[in-house]
C-alpha positions as CSV (number, residue, x, y, z in Angstrom):
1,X,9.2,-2.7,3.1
2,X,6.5,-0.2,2.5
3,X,3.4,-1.4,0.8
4,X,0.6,0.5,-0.7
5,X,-2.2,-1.6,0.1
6,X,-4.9,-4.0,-0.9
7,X,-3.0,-7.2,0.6
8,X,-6.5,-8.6,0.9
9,X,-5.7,-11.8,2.8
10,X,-3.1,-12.7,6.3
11,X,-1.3,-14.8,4.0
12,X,-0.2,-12.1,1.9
13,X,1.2,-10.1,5.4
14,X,2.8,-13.1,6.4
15,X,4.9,-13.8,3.5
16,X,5.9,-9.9,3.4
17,X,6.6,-10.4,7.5
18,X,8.8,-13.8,6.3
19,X,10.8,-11.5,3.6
20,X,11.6,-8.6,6.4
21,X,10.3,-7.8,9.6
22,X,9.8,-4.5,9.4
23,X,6.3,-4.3,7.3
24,X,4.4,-0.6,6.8
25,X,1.5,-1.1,5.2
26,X,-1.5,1.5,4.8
27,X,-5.2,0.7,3.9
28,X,-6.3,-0.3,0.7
29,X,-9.7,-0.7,-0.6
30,X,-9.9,-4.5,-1.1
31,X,-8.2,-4.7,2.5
32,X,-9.9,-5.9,5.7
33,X,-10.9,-3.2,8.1
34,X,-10.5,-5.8,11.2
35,X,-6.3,-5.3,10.4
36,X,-6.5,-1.4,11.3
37,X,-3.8,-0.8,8.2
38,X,-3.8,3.5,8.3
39,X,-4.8,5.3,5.9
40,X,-1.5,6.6,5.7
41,X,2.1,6.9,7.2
42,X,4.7,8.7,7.3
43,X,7.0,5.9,7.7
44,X,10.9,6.9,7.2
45,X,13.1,10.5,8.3
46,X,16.6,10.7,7.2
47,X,18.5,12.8,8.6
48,X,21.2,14.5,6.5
49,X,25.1,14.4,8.0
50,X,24.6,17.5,10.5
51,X,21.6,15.7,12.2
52,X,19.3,18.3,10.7
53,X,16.9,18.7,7.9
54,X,17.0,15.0,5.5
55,X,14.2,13.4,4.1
56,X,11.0,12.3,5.1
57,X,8.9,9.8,3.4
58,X,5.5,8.8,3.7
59,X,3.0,6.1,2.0
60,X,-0.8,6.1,1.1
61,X,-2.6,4.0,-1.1
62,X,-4.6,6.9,-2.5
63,X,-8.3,5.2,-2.2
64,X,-9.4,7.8,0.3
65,X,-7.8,10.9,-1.6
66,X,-10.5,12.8,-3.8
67,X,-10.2,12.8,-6.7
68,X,-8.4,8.9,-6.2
69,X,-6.7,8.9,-9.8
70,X,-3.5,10.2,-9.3
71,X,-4.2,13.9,-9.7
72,X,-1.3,16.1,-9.2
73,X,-2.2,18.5,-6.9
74,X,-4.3,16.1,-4.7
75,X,-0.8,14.5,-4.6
76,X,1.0,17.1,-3.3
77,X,-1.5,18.5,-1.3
78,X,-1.6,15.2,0.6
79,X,2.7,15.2,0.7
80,X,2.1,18.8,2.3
81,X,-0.3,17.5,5.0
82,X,1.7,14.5,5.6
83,X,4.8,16.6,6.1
84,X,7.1,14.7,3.8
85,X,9.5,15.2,1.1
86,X,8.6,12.4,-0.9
87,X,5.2,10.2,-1.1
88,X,5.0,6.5,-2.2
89,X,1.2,6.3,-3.4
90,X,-1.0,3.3,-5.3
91,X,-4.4,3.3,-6.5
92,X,-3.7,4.3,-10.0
93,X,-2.4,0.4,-11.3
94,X,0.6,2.4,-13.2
95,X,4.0,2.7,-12.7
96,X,5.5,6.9,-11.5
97,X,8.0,8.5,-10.2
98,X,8.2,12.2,-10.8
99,X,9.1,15.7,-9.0
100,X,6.6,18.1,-8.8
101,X,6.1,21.1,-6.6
102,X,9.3,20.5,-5.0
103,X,8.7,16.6,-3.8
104,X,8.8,13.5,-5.2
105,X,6.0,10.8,-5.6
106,X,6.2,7.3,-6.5
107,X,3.7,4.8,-7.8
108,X,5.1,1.4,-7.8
109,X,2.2,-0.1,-9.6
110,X,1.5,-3.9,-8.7
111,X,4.2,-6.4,-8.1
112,X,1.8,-8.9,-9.2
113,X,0.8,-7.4,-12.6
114,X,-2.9,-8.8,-12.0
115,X,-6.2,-8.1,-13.5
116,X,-7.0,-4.1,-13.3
117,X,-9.7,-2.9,-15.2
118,X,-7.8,0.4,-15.3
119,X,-4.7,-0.7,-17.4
120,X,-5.4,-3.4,-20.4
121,X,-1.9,-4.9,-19.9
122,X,-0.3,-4.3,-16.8
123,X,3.1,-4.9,-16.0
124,X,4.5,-6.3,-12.9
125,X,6.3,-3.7,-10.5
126,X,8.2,-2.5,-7.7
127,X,10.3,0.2,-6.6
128,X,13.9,0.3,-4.8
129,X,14.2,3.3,-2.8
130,X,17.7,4.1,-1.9
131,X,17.6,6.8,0.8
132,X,21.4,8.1,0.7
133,X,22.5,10.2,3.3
134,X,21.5,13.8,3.4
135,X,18.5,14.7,1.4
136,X,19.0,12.2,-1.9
137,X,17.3,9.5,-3.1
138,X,17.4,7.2,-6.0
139,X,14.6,5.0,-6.9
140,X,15.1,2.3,-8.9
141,X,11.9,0.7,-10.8
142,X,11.6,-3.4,-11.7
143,X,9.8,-3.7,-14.4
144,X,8.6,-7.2,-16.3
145,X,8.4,-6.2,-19.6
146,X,8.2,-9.6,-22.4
147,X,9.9,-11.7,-19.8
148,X,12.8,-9.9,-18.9
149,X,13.3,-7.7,-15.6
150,X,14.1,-3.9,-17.1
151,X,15.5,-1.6,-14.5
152,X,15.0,2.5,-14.5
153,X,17.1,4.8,-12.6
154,X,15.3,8.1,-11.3
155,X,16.8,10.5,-8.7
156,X,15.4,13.0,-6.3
157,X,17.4,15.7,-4.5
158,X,15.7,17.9,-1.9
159,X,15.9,21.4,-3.1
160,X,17.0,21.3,-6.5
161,X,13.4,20.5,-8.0
């Protein structure tokens, strides 16, 4: 499980640890210091069926990123530093998942659809990432839109952005 930050409280850890062990959370702004959550991870490599090349992932919440809203090329610049193919990001309270310069990014938004002063009417969130074998990936959005759970399909292929 791979969370973008801003857990603000043990609690909220624990119930994520009682769902799955394995927990890879990076820092948020709201989130305690004292928990020494990264700023960011590179968290998953897949490699394809010859052993070689695959996918890498990697998470940020985006609150130490300048300019913190999302932008593009801060984006990608980050996915470059980080080394990975495709980067699960927060930060901006709205739901993405595009390709762009060749990698893919993901915002999940909030699986809680609280308060943000960024988005008048946010929707609750989360995003399925199927890592497939080789260097594919489908991610699959839950979305809570007037009481029913909507699901998107978008897929990622290494190389054929």
């Amino acid at each position: 499980m791979l969370c973008t930050g801003n857990l603000t409280d043990r609690a909220t850890l624990e119930y994520l640890q009682s769902i799955t062990p394995d927990v890879r959370v990076v820092r948020g702004e709201f989130d305690d210091k004292a928990q020494n959550f990264p700023v960011s991870l590179r968290v998953v490599e897949q490699c394809d069926d010859d052993g070689g090349g695959g996918l890498a992932v990697g998470i940020s919440n985006g609150c130490c990123m300048v300019p913190a809203n999302g932008d593009v090329d801060t984006l990608a610049a980050t996915a470059r530093q980080m080394d990975v193919d495709v980067l699960v990001t927060g930060k901006t309270h709205r739901f993405e998942a595009y390709e762009e310069q060749g990698r893919f990014f993901t915002n999940p938004r909030k699986i809680t659809g609280a308060f943000s002063p960024l988005v008048l009417d946010p929707i609750p969130s989360f995003v399925l990432l199927e890592i497939k074998p080789g260097t594919e990936i489908v991610a699959y959005v839950y979305q809570l839109e007037n009481d029913e759970v909507v699901i998107h399909r978008t897929e990622y292929k290494k190389g054929e952005c």
